[in-house]
N, C-alpha and C positions, 0 to 999 in steps of 0.2 A: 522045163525047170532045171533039169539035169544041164543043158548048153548052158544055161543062166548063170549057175552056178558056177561053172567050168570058167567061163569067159571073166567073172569076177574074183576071183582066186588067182587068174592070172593077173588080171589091174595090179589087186594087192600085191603078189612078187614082186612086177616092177615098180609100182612106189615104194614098197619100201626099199629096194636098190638107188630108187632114186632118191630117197630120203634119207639114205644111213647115216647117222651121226655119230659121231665119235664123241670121244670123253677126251674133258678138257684135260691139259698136260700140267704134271702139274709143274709150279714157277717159284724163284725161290726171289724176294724183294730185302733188296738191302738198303736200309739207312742208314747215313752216316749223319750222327750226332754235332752240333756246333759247338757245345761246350758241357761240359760234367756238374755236378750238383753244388762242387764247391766255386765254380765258376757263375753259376748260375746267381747262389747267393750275395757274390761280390758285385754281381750287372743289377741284383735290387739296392744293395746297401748302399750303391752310386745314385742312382733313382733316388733313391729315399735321401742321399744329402742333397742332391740339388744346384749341384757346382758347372757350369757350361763349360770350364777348364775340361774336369774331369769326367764328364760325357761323353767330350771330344776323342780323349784319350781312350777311354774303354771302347768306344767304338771303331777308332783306328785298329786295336788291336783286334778286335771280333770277325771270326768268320761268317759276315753279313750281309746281303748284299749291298752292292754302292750305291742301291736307288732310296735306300735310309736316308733321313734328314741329317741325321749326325754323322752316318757312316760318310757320304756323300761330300767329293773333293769341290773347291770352290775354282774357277777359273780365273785367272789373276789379270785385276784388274777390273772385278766382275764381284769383290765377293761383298757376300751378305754378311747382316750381320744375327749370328743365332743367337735367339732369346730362348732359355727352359724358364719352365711355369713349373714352381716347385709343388704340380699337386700331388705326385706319390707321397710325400714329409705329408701334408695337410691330411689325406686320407689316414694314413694310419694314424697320426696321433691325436685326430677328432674322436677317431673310433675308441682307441685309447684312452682318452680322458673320459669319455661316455660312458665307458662298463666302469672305470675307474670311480668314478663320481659316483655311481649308483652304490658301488662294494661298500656293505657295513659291517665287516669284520665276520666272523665267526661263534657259533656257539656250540658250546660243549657240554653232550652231558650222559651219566654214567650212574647204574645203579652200585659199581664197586666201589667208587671214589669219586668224591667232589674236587679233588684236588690238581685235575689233571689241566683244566680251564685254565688255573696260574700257574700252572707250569707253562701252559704255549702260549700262555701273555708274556712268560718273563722270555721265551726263546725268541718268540714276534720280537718283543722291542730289543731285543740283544740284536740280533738280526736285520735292524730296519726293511721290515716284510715289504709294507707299502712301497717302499721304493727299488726294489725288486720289483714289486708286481709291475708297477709302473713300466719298466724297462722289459719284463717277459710281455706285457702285451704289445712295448713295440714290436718287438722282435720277432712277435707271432706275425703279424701284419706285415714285414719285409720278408722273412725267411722260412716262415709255415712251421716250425717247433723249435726245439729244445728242451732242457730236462736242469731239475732242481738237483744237487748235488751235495748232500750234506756232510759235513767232515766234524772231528770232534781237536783241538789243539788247546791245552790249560792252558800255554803261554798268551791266546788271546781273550780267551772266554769259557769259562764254567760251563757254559750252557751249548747245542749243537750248534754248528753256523750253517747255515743255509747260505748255498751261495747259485746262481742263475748260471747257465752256459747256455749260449746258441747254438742256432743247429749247425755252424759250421766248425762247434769243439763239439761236437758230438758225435757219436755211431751206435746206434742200437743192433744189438747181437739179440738174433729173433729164433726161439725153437717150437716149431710145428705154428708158426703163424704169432706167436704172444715173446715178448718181451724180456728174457731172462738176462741178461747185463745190458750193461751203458759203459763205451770206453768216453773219459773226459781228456781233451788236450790243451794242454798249455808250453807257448812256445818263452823259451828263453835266448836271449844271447849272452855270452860270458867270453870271456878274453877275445873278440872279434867274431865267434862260433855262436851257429843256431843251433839249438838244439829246441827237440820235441820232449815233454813231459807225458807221459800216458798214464791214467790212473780207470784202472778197471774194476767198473762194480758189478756184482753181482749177487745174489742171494749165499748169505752167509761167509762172502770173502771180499778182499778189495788188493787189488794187485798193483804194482808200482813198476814203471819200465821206462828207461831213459834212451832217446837214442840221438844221436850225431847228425848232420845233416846232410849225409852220405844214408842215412838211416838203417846203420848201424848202433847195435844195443851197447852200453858203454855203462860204467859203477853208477851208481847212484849219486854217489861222493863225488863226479867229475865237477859241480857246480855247486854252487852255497847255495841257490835255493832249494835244491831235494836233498842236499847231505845230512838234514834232521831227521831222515826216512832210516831207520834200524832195519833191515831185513829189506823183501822182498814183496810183502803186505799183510793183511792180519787177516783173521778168520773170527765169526762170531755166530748167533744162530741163524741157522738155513731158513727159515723162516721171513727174515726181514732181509731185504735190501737198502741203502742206506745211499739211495737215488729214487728220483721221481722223474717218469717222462711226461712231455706236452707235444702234445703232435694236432694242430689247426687242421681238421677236414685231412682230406687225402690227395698228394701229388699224381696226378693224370702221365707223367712225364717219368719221376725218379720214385723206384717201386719203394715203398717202407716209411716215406719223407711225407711231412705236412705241406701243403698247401697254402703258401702267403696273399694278400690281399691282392698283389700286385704280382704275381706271377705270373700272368698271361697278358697285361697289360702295357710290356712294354712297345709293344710298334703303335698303341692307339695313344701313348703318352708323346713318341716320336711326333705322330701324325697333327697331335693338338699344337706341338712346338714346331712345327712346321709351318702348320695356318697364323699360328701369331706374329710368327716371324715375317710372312710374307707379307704380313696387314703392315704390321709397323714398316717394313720394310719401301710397301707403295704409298705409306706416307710420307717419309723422309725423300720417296723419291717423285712425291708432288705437291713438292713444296712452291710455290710463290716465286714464279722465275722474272727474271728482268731481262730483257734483250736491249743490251745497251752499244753502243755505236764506240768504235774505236778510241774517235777523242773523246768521250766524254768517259771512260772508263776512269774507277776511281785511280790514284796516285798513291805511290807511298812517299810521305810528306821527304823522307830523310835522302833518299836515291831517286824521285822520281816517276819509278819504273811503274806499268800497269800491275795491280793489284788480283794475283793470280786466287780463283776459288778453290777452294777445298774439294774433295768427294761427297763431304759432311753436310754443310750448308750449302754449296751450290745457288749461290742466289743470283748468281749475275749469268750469262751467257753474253759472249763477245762478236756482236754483227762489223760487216762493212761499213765506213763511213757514205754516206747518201752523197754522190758526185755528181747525177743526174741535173741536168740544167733546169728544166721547169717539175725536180723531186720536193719535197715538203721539208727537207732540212733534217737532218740530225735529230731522231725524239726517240726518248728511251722507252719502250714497250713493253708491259707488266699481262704476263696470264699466270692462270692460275686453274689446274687442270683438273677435271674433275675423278673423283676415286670412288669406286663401287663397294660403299660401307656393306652396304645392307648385303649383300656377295659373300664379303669376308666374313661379316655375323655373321651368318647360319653357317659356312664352313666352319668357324669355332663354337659355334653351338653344337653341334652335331659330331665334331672330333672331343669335346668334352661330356657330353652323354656318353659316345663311345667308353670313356676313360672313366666313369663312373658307374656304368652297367653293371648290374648285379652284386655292388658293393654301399654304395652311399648316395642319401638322395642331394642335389646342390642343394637345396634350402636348409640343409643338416651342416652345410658348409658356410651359408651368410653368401651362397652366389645369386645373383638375380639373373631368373631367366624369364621374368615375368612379361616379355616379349614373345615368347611363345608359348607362356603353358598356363592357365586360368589358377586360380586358387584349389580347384578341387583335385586338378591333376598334378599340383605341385605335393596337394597331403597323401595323394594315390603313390606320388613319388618315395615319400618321405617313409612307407611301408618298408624298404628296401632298408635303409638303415633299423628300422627294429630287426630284420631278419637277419641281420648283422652282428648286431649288439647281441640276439639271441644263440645264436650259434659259440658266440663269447663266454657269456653267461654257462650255457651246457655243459662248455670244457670246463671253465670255473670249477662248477658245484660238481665233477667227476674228478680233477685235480686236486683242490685244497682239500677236500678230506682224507686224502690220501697221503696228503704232505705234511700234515697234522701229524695224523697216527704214525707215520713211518719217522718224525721226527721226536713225538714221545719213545718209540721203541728206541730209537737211538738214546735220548736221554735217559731210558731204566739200563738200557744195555752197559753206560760207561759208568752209572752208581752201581750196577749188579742190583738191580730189582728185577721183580716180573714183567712181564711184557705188559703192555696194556691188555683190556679185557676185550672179548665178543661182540658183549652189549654197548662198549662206547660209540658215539654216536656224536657227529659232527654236521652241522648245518650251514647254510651261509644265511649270508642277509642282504638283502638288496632289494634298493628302491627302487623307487617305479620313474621308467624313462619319463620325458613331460613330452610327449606325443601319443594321443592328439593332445592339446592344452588344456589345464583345468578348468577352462572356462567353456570349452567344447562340452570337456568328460561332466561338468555338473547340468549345461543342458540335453544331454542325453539322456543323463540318468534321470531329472526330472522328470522328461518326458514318457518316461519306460513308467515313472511311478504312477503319474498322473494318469496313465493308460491302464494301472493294476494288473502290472505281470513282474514287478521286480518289490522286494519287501524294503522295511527302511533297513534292516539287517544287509542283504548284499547291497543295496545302492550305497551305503558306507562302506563295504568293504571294495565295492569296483573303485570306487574313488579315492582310495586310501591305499589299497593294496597292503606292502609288507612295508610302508612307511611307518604304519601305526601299531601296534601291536592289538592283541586281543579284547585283554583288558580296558584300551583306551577305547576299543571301536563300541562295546557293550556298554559302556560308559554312554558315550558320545549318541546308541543309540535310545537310551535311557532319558537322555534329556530332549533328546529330540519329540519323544513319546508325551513325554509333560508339556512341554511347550505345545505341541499340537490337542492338549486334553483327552489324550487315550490312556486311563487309567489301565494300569497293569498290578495284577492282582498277583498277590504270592501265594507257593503253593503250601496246603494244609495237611494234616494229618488228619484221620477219623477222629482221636479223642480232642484233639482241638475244635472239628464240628459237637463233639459231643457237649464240650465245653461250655461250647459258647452259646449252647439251647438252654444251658441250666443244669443238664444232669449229673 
């Protein structure tokens, strides 16, 4: 046993001699970035207008590579002609009108005061909120945030103004992870000079700074738009800040910044403009040719001369005259080539999936892809857009309460009243998306009834949701109860049973 022993203790030495491994070393990986945040938001807000000028352009300028559809030089005499498909514009502002459509305003209420409700109805319509909101949900969808910025000016209005800036006027100043200012930029020119406007908000001050576009600091007074600015900026209580941020989901890419619809989507938006282009492109270039013979080429009536094709229409092709002694003569010869539809569809089927992945479903857009996808897998689709719409909605009902209160404080702040109170309290309202359709949603709910597992109480509220109010659905389910002959009995007190025995 003692050999045994001996002989195996040597094995192990030499494996592990012969096994030693080392630790990995460690490496340092460097990236270099293609473009900054503000760059970033000008390659959506191009996206999003939709212009084949201005694609071309921003893509010349980008460090991309050449194998991009837009980046990508054309061979002369060779070139194509690029079509864009404005579906970034359609995505966002379907999405847009969708939560829009649904918002039914706000409700306010307060056991200090009833009075606060017409107050931010008179600041709402001072303000035309609605079409603010309108314009922050686009903006959410191209550039992933921005922030509400309220100012107070007599010379325009009594009441606070709300006003919207994108994320590309904005910079959020962040301590220990949360949100304590917001700088606002606004750019001017004045006598041939740009200058930068910066107004810095913060809890209980707001700061004012002009600079040159050398971006050097210069008076305030240098320009008539900020020379009504007295000082340096004002101070008020610490307490309120006199800004609201919106920040859509979280940027994967630029730390602190929202997430737009279309942030990761531009090379599968490339790619969809690619395949269309190539489709129309093998059309025009199989078009209905004629092979026609020297002499019989058409004439130009004025000069004679043969009648040269275009790159465009292409219709003719010019043969040799037939000289051949037993040849068949001079005849002009028509094909007509064939093109691989069905090829190019599913290339554009599939680069358009790509480009609506995880944001919207095409049947929420009016696209038929009923070529590939049954009815049930288009409403399976169609889930994608509520998770959309809901993510909307989230930021909604955690922003306008905030934009509310923080705009009443401003309004006590510039009469010198008290702050608003603890207890108020801010709600939204909003209607119910029409997916699936009411005519789906009342045969489910039937059928839930008819099965005895849902009462008539929620099958009117699943159906109704926050279209109806309370009142109405109690109502609604009242009459439902009569009509069907289910008496419902009110309830009694003891001396009312006593009552009614005689005693």
């Amino acid at each position: 046993m003692g050999l045994i022993n001996f002989m195996a203790d040597k094995i192990r030495q030499k494996m592990w001699h012969f096994l030693q491994v080392n630790p990995a070393q460690k490496s340092l990986l460097i990236i270099d970035e293609n473009m900054d945040f503000l760059t970033s938001c000008a390659k959506n807000r191009i996206w999003y207008a939709g212009k084949s000028k201005q694609l071309s352009q921003l893509y010349g300028q980008l460090d991309v590579p050449n194998t991009m559809f837009w980046k990508a030089p054309m061979t002369a005499g060779m070139e194509i002609r690029k079509i864009h498909i404005p579906l970034a514009s359609l995505i966002v502002d379907t999405i847009a009108k969708i939560v829009m459509s649904d918002y039914n305003g706000v409700e306010i209420t307060s056991k200090s005061s009833t009075s606060y409700a017409e107050t931010w109805a008179d600041i709402e319509k001072d303000s035309k909120l609605d079409e603010i909101l309108k314009t922050m949900l686009a903006d959410l969808g191209i550039v992933g945030d921005g922030a509400f910025k309220i100012s107070f000016d007599k010379d325009v209005s009594k009441f606070p103004i709300i006003e919207w800036f994108p994320a590309e006027r904005v910079k959020f100043k962040r301590n220990r992870g949360r949100i304590r200012g917001i700088d606002f930029y606004t750019e001017y020119v004045s006598n041939g000079k740009r200058y930068r406007f910066e107004e810095s908000y913060g809890y209980g001050y707001i700061k004012y700074e002009l600079e040159d576009d050398n971006g050097r600091e210069v008076p305030l007074n240098s320009i008539e738009e900020t020379s009504w600015i007295d000082g340096k900026g004002v101070t008020f209580d610490k307490s309120v800040m006199w800004a609201v941020p919106v920040i859509l989901g979280k940027s994967s890419q630029y730390k602190g910044r929202g997430k737009s619809l279309i942030e990761d989507k531009d090379e599968a938006f490339d790619s969809l403009d690619e395949a269309w282009s190539q489709w129309m492109d093998a059309l025009r270039a199989g078009r209905t040719k004629q092979y026609i013979p020297d002499c019989m080429i058409p004439k130009n009536p004025d000069t004679g001369e043969p009648v040269k094709p275009n790159a465009f229409d292409n219709r003719f092709i010019m043969v040799d005259n037939d000289m051949k002694e037993n040849g068949n003569g001079n005849r002009i010869y028509t094909e007509s080539p064939a093109i691989q539809h069905e090829s190019y569809l599913s290339s554009y089927i599939t680069a358009l999936d790509l480009c609506l992945q995880g944001v919207i479903s095409p049947s929420t857009l009016g696209i038929d892809v009923k070529k590939l996808d049954n009815a049930e897998a288009q409403r399976e689709k169609e889930k994608t857009t509520l998770y959309t719409r809901q993510s909307y909605v989230e930021l909604l009902e955690s922003v306008i309460p905030q934009l509310v209160k923080t705009a009443l404080n401003v309004n006590a702040i510039i009469n010198n009243q008290p702050l608003v109170p603890d207890d108020l309290e801010v709600t939204l309202k909003f209607g119910e998306y029409a997916n699936p359709s009411f005519e789906s949603q009342v045969e489910t709910v039937g059928k839930a009834r008819q099965s005895g597992i849902m009462s008539i109480e929620a099958g009117i509220d699943e159906l109704y949701g926050d279209s109806k109010d309370d009142d109405w659905k109690a109502e609604e389910a009242k009459r439902i109860k009569e009509e069907m002959g289910i008496a419902v009995a009110e309830e009694t007190s003891e001396a009312d049973d006593i009552q009614s025995i005689g005693f």
